[in-house]
C-alpha positions in Angstrom: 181.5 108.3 87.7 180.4 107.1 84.7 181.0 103.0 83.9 182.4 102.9 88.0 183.8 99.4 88.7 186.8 97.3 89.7 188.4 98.7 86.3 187.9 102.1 86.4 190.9 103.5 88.1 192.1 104.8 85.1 188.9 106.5 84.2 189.0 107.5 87.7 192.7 109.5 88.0 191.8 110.6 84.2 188.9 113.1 85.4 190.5 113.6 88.6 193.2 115.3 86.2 191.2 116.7 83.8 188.6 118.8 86.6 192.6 120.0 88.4 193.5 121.2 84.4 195.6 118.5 83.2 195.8 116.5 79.6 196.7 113.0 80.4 198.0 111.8 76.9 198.5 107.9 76.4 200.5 104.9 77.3 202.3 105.6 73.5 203.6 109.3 75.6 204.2 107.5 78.7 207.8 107.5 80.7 208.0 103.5 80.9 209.9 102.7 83.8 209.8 99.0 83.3 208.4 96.3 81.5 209.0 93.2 83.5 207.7 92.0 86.9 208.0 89.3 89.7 204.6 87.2 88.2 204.3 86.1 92.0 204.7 89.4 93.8 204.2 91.9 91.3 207.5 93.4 92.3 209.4 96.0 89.6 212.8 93.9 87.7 214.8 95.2 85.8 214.1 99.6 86.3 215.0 101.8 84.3 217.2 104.2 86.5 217.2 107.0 83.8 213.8 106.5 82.9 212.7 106.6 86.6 214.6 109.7 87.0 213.6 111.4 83.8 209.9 110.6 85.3 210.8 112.0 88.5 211.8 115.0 87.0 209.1 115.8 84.5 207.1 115.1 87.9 208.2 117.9 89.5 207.9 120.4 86.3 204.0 119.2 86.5 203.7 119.9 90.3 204.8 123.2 90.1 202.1 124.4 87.3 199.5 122.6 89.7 199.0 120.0 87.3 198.7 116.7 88.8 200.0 113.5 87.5 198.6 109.9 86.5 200.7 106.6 87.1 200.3 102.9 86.7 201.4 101.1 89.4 201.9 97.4 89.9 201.2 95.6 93.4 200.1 92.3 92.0 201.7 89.5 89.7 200.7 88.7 86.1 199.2 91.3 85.1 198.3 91.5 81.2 195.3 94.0 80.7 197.2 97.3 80.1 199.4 98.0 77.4 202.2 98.1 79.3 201.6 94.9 81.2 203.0 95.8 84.5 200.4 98.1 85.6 197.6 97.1 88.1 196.3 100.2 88.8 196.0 103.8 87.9 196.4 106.9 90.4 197.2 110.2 90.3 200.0 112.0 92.1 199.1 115.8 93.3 201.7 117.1 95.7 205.4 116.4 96.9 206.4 116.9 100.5 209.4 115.7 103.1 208.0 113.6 105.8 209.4 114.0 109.8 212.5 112.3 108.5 213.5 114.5 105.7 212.8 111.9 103.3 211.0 113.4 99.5 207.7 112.5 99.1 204.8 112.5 96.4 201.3 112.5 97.6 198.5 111.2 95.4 194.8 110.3 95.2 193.6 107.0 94.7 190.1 106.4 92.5 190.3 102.9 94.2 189.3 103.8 97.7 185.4 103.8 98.7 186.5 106.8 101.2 187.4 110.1 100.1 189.8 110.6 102.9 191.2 107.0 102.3 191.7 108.2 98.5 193.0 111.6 99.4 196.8 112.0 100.2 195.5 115.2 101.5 193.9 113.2 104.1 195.7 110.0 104.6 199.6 110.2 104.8 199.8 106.6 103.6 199.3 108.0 100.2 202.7 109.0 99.7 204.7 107.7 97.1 208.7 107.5 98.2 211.9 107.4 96.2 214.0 104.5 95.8 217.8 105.1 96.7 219.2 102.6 94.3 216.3 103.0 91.4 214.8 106.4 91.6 211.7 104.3 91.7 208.7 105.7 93.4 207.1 103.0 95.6 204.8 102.9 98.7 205.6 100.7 101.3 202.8 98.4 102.0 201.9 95.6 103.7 199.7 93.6 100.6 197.3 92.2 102.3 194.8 94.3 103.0 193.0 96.6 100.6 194.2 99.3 98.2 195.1 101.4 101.2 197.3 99.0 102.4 199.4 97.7 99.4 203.1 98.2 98.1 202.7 100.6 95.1 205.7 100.4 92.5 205.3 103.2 89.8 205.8 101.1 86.1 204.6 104.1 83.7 204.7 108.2 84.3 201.7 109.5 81.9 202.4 112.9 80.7 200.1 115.5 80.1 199.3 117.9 76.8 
């Protein structure tokens, strides 16, 4: 990919979408979940239930036209290099499932993994993005410490598409 690098994951999920068929429009088109974080953790505060369920939902509409899905997520403190200041990192969601214990899931690929099968929730069921009970959040339940592979993922932002 073109300018590759430690801040390219958004460049990364953007032609991911593009080569499935999607129009990722911008952060001003974005469903922002949140704007607030623990600066330690980089834990969601103060979610938007609604939002996250509106986001949820426009999710689903996208997944049944095949048309995959671009979020920010956050999994570190003080962030302040995208515009919505809570996202770390971009990836993009392709596919919802229920796991062995009948719980929804999202799968997605990740630009930040060196592996393809690391990256690919086709591949690596530790790309699965699960719904909060009390938020509607999506999240992926992660350990933090080691790698992209590894970390807690809380969506911030739902990008739509054209």
């Amino acid at each position: 990919m073109e300018r590759a690098g430690s801040m390219a994951c958004y460049r990364g999920s953007y032609a991911m979408a593009r080569a499935a068929g999607a129009s990722p429009l911008g952060p001003d088109q974005a469903f922002q979940i949140t704007r607030s974080e623990n600066e330690a953790t980089g834990r969601l505060r103060n979610i938007n239930t609604e939002v996250a369920n509106k986001a949820r939902e426009y999710i689903d509409t996208q997944i049944a036209k095949n048309k995959p899905v671009i979020v920010g997520v956050s999994h570190k403190g003080g962030t302040t290099y995208n515009a919505d200041k809570t996202t770390d990192h971009f990836v993009l969601i392709t596919g919802k499932g229920k796991d062995e214990q009948g719980r929804t899931f999202y799968t997605f690929h990740d630009p930040g993994a060196k592996d393809i099968k690391l990256g690919s929730g086709k591949f690596n069921s530790n790309n699965r993005f699960y719904v909060d009970s009390k938020t509607g959040m999506l999240y992926r339940p992660g350990n933090g410490k080691s790698g992209l592979t590894n970390r807690h993922y809380e969506v911030a932002q739902v990008r739509r598409n054209a």
